[in-house]
C-alpha atoms as one frame of an Amber mdcrd trajectory, in Angstrom:
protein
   0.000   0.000   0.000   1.271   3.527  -0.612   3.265   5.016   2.473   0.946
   8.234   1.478  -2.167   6.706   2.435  -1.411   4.402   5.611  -2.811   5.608
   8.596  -1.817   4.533  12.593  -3.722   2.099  14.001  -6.324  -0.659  12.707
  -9.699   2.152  12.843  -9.998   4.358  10.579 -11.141   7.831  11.871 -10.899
  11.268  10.488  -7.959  11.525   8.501  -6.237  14.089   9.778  -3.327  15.387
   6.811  -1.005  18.162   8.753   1.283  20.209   6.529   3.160  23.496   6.276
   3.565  23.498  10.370   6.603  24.163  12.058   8.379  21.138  12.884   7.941
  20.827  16.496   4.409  21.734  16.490   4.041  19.275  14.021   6.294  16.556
  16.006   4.060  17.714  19.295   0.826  16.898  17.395   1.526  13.845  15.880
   2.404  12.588  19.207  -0.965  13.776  20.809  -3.054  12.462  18.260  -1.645
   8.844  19.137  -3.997   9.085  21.906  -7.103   9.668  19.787  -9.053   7.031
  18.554 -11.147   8.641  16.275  -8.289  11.117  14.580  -6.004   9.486  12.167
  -3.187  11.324  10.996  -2.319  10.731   7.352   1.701   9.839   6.486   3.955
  11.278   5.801   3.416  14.226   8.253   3.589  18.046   7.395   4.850  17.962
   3.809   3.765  20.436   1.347   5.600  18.637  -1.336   3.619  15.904  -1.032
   0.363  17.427  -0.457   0.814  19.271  -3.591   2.037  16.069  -5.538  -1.085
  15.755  -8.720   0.946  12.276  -9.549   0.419  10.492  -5.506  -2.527   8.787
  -4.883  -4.455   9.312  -1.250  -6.872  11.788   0.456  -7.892  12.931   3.543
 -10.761  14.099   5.634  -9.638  17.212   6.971  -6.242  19.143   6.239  -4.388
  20.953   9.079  -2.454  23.506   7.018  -0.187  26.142   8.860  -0.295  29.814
   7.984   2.366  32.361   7.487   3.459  35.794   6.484   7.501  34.725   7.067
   9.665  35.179   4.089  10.369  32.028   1.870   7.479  30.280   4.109   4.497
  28.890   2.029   1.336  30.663   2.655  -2.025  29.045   3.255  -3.787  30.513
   0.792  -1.307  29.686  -1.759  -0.998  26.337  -0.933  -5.004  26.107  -1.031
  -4.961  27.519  -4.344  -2.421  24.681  -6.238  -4.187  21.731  -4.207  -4.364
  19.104  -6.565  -8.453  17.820  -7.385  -8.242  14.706  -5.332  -8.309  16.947
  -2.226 -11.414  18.490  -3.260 -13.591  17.258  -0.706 -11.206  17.937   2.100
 -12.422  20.250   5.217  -9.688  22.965   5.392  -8.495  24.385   8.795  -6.055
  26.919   9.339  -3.146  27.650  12.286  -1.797  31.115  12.241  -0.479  33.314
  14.291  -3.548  36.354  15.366  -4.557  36.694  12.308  -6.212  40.243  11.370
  -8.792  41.098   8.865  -6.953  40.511   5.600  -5.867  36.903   6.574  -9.357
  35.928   7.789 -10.970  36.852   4.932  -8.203  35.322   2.254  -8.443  32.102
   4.197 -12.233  31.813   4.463 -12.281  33.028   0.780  -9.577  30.818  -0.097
 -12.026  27.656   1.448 -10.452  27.153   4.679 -13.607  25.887   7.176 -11.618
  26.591  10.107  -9.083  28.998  11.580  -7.401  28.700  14.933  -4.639  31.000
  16.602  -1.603  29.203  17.071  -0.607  31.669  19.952  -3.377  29.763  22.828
  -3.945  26.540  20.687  -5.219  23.608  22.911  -5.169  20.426  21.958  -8.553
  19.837  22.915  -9.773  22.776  21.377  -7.979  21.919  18.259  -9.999  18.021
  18.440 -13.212  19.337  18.852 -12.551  22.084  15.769 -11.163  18.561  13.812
 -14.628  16.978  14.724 -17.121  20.047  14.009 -15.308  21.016  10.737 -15.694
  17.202   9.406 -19.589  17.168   9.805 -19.863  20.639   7.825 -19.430  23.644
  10.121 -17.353  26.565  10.072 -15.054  27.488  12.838 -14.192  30.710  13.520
 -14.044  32.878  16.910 -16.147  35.617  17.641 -13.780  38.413  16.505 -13.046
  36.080  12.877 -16.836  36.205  12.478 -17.541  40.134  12.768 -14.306  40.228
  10.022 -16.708  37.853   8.123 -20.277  39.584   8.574 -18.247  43.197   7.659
 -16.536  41.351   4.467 -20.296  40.972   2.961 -21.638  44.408   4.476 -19.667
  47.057   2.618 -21.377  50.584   3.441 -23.183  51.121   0.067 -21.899  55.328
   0.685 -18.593  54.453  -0.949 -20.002  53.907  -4.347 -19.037  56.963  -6.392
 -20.929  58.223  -9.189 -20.655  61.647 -10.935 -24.076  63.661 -11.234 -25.907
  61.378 -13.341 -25.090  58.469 -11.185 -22.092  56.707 -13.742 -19.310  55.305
 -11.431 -16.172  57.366 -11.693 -14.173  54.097 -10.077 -14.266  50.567 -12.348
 -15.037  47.690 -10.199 -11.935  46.547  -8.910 -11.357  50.515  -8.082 -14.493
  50.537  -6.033 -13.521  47.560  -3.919 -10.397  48.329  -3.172 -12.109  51.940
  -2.206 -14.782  49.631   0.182 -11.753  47.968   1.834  -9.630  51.392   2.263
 -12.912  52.359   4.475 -12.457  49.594   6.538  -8.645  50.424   7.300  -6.856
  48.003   5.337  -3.129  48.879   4.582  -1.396  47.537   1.728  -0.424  44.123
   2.479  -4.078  43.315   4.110  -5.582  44.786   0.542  -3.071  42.648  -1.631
  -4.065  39.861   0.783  -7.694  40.192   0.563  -7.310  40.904  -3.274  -4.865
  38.286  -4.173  -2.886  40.962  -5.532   0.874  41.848  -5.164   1.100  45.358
  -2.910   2.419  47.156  -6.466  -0.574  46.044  -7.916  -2.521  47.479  -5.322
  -0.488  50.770  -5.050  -1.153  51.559  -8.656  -5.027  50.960  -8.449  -4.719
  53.475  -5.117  -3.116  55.591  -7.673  -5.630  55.699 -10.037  -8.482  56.419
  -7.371  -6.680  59.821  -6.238  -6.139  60.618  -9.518  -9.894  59.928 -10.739
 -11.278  61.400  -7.158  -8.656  64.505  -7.646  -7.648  63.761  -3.795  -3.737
  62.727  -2.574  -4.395  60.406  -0.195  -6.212  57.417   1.319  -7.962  60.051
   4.088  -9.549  62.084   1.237 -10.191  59.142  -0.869 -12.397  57.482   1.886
 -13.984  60.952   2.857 -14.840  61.658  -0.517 -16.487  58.598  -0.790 -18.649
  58.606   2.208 -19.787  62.494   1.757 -22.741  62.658  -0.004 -23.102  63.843
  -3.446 -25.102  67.137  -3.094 -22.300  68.707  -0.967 -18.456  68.835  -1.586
 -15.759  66.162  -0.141 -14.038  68.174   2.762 -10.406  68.356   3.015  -8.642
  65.727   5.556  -7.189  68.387   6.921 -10.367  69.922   7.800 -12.280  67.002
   8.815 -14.183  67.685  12.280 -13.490  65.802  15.267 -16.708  63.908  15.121
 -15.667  61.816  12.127 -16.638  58.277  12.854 -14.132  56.098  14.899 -13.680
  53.723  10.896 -12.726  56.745   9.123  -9.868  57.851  12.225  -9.024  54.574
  12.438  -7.871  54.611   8.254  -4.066  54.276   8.010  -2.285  57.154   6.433
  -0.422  56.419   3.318
């Protein structure tokens, strides 16, 4: 039988395939899920060469796929994208380190069912998100869910039209505009977008230059001020702007 596909034990359980881990949490794991009966951890352990083999044979259940920003590190999303087809039905879960808005929503958008910080993970914790994300749900905490319910509630405000209601942005313009009011910098928009952060610097470009503003401050509050009455100057923005808008990142 192919190493690729033996599992521990005699039962079959979930099959558990870890990859793109570091080592020792990887080594840790393995060891912990000798003790479960019902988790079976498909060999060889944590290797993204293999998982993104198309010529081995073998699936699994659920994938536990580690997450990174680190330099010459394999992201999850990445990896998720070049899975090969016979992975297809595999339940996704993701360990990364606090992951902010950018990451959650790449990951979920990416297909990941799961996301866990890797900061407090407990092993327990981590079973019971194996077991839930097997029969069909999502996990995600509190704080990964509001990223979630904001991702699909854009404030409809930022759409900009000229006086006969045409939109001055295209469509990739306008949603990178939608994400700039939610305080995105560069690497969470490229993240989000899929795009690389020059990519995203020239659409930013072309907004300020179609909006006539300089900056991601005046891009936002011409966006959000209505249409009957002139964008006001950042620099003569009132105090009582809306926590979002202070909370935009200069750039």
């Amino acid at each position: 039988m192919d190493g690729y596909t033996d599992f521990k034990g005699s039962n079959a359980g979930i099959r558990l395939l870890m990859a793109n881990l570091p080592t020792i949490l990887s080594d840790l794991l393995n060891d912990a899920f000798e003790q479960v009966p019902d988790i079976q951890i498909v060999q060889p352990i944590n290797d993204v060469q293999q998982l993104l083999d198309v010529s081995k044979s073998g699936t699994a259940d659920v994938i536990l796929l580690g997450s990174s920003r680190v330099e010459n590190v394999c992201s999850a999303v990445a990896i998720l994208d070049a899975l090969p087809d016979r992975y297809k039905d595999a339940k996704v879960i993701a360990i990364t380190q606090k992951p902010g808005y950018g990451e959650v929503i790449s990951l979920f958008r990416a297909g990941v069912k799961g996301i866990l910080c890797s900061s407090n993970l407990r092993f327990e914790l981590l079973c019971t998100s194996i077991r839930h994300v097997h029969q069909g749900q999502i996990w995600a905490n509190n704080e990964q869910l509001a990223y979630l319910v904001s991702s699909v509630s854009r404030p409809k405000s930022t759409d900009v039209t000229d006086s006969h209601g045409r939109p001055l942005l295209t469509a990739r313009e306008q949603q990178v505009l939608h994400l700039l009011a939610d305080g995105l910098s560069n690497f969470e928009l490229a993240t989000v977008l899929r795009l690389s952060e020059h990519t995203v610097k020239n659409h930013l470009f072309r907004i300020y230059d179609k909006l006539g503003v300089s900056n991601r401050m005046e891009a936002v509050l011409y966006a959000l001020t209505p249409r009957n009455t002139l964008p006001m100057p950042a620099s003569t923005a009132p105090a009582t702007l809306s926590n979002k808008v202070r909370m935009i990142k200069a750039g």
